[in-house]
N, C-alpha and C positions, 0 to 999 in steps of 0.2 A: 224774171223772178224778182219779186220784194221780200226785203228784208224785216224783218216784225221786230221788235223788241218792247212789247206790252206779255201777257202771259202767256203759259205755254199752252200750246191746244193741237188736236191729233193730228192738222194738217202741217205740223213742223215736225212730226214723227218721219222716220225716213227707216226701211227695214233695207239691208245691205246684202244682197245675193251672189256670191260667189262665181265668175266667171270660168268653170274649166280650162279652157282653152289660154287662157291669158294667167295665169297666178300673179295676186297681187290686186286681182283689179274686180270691181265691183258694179252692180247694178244698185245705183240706188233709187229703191220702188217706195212711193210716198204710201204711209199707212191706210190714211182717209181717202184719198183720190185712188182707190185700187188699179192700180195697172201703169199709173202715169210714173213714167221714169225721167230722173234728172238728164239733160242733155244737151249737147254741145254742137249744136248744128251750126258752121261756118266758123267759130271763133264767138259765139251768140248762146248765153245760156239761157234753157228751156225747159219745159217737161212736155213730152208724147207719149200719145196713149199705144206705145208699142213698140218692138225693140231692134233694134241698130245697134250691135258692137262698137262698129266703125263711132260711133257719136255719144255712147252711152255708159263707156266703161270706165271708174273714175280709180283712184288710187289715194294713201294716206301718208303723206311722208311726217315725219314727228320735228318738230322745230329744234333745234339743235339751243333754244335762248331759251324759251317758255317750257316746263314740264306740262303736256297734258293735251296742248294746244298742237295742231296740224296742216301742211299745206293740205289742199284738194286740189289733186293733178289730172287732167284729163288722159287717159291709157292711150291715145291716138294725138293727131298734130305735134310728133315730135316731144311727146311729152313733157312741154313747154309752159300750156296752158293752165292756169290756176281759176279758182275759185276768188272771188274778190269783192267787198260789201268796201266802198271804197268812200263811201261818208260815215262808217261807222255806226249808221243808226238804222233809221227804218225807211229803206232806198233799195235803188234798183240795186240788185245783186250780178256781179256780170262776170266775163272771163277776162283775165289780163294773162297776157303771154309775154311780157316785156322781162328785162332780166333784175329786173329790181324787185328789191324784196319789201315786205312792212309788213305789221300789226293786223292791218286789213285782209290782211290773203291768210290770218291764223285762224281756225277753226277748234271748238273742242267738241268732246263725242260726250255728253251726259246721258247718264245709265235713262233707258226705258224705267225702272221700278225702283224704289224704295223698300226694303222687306224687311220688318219687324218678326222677329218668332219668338213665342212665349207658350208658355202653359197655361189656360184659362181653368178656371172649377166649373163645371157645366147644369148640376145640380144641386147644389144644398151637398149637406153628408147624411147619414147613417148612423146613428151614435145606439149601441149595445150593452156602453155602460153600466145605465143602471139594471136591466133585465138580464144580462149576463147569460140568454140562450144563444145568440145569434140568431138569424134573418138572412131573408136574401131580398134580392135589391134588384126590380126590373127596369130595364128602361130602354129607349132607342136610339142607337148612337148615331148621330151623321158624319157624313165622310165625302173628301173631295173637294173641288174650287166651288164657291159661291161667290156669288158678284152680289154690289151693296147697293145695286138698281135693278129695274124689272128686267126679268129673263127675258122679254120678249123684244126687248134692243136686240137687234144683232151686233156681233164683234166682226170688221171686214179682216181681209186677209189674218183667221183662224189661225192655221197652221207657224206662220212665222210671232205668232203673238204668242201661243201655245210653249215653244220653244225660247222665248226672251221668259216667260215668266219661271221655266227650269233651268235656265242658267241665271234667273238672277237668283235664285234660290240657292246653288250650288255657292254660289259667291257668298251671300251670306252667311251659310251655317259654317265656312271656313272662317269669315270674320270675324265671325260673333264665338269661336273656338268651343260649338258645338260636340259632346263626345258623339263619337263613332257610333255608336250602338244609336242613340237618340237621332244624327246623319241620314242614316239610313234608311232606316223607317221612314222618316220625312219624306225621304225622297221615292221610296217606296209608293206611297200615298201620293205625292204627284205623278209619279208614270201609271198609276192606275188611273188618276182621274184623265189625264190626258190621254190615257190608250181609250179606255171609254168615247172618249169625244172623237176619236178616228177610226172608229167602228162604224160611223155613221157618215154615209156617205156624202162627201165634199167638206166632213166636219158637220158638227151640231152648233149650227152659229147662237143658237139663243142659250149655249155652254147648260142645256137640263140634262144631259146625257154626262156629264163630269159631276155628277154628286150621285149619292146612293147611302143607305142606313141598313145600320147592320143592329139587329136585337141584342141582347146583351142579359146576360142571371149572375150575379154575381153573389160572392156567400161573404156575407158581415161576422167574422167570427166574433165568438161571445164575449164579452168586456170589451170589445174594441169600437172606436169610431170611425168612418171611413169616411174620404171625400172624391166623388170622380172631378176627373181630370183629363184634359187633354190638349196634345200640341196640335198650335194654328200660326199660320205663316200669314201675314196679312203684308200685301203688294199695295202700292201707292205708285202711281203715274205719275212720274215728272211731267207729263202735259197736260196737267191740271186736274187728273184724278176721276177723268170720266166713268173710267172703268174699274172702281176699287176691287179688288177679288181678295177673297180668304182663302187660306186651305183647312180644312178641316185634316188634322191628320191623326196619330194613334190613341186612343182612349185605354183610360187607367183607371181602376180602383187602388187607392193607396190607405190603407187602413194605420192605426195609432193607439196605444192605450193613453197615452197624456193628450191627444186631440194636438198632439208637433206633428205636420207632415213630411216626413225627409225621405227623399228617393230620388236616386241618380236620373228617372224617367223626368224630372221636373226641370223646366228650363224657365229660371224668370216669372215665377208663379205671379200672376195679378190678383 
């Protein structure tokens, strides 16, 4: 295995599988190369297109010097063996089992996605100001993940992508001290667009089955102005943003007599 350090790109993505049997220890299956698992055949790191406990199961001890940073320990040979990039640059990547430690056998885990969540204005407003009958206000609302390239890429290994994109979401709306109520809903709108996508069988890899529009009549009351609105989570790839996805999530009319729009539904209005 080489080591890269030019940009990041999906085949340095690695999705981490959980080993029953072993707690603690992991398969790690390469994103773009589907099926090919890191491995440790003889004391020799490798990836195969298929799986061996005895060779394949890796583990993450946390550095006791560096916050963030991790040995990677092989779950077999006496779990002895480490991960080790031992020029530091862009070289063979190998195992060292010796007992000496360094810089070079440190690893860190950067997040799959980057996730912004705000409130966009989706149409123009409604203003009944000056005619002071009120109106009503048609339109189509869309809902669900959209990607910012053609549907017709597929996404490989679906499911473990599916699942980083709602926990990187979770993580966000805790950080960004999103309220409860607005939480929710978000989150709402991702387990439908992702149950969607698992109604179809093996997954919908060209992700057209994770979006859907809901019609919408809303009443403009009289003297008021209104503007719709609504929350979007938009995901960014730390491996260089192949696959941007949005989420389209709950839609609002928020009405005003001074044309101030304030309400607790609004997160970060652009």
């Amino acid at each position: 295995m080489i080591g890269y350090n030019g940009a990041y790109y999906r085949g340095q993505v690695w999705i981490l599988e959980a080993e029953p049997s072993r707690p603690g220890c992991y398969y790690w299956v390469n994103e773009k190369w589907t099926g090919w698992t890191m491995s440790n055949k003889d004391h020799n790191l490798g990836a195969w297109n298929s799986r061996n406990k005895d060779r394949q199961l890796w583990k993450m001890t946390p550095s006791r010097e560096k916050d963030g940073y991790f040995y990677i320990y092989s779950c077999n040979y006496d779990q002895k063996d480490r991960v080790v990039n031992p020029a530091k640059k862009q070289s063979e990547v190998k195992i060292w089992g010796g007992d000496a430690f360094s810089d070079a056998q440190l690893w860190k885990l950067v997040p799959r996605f980057t996730v912004k969540i705000y409130t966009t204005r989706c149409r123009g407003t409604r203003d009944d100001r000056s005619n002071q009958q009120g109106m009503e206000w048609d339109f189509v609302a869309e809902h669900g993940l959209m990607r910012g390239v053609s549907t017709s890429d597929p996404i490989p290994n679906l499911g473990p992508y599916g699942d980083a994109l709602r926990s990187s979401l979770q993580e966000a709306l805790l950080v960004n001290n999103v309220n409860r109520e607005n939480s929710d809903s978000i989150m709402d709108y991702m387990d439908q667009a992702l149950a969607r996508g698992r109604t179809v069988s093996g997954w919908e890899e060209t992700m057209e089955e994770w979006r859907w529009t809901e019609k919408v009549k809303a009443e403009i009351p009289a003297g008021q102005e209104c503007v719709n609105v609504q929350h979007m989570a938009e995901f960014t790839e730390t491996s260089g943003g192949e696959y941007s996805i949005t989420l389209w999530a709950a839609n609002k009319v928020i009405c005003s007599e001074d044309g101030v729009f304030t309400d607790d539904f609004i997160i970060d209005l652009d």
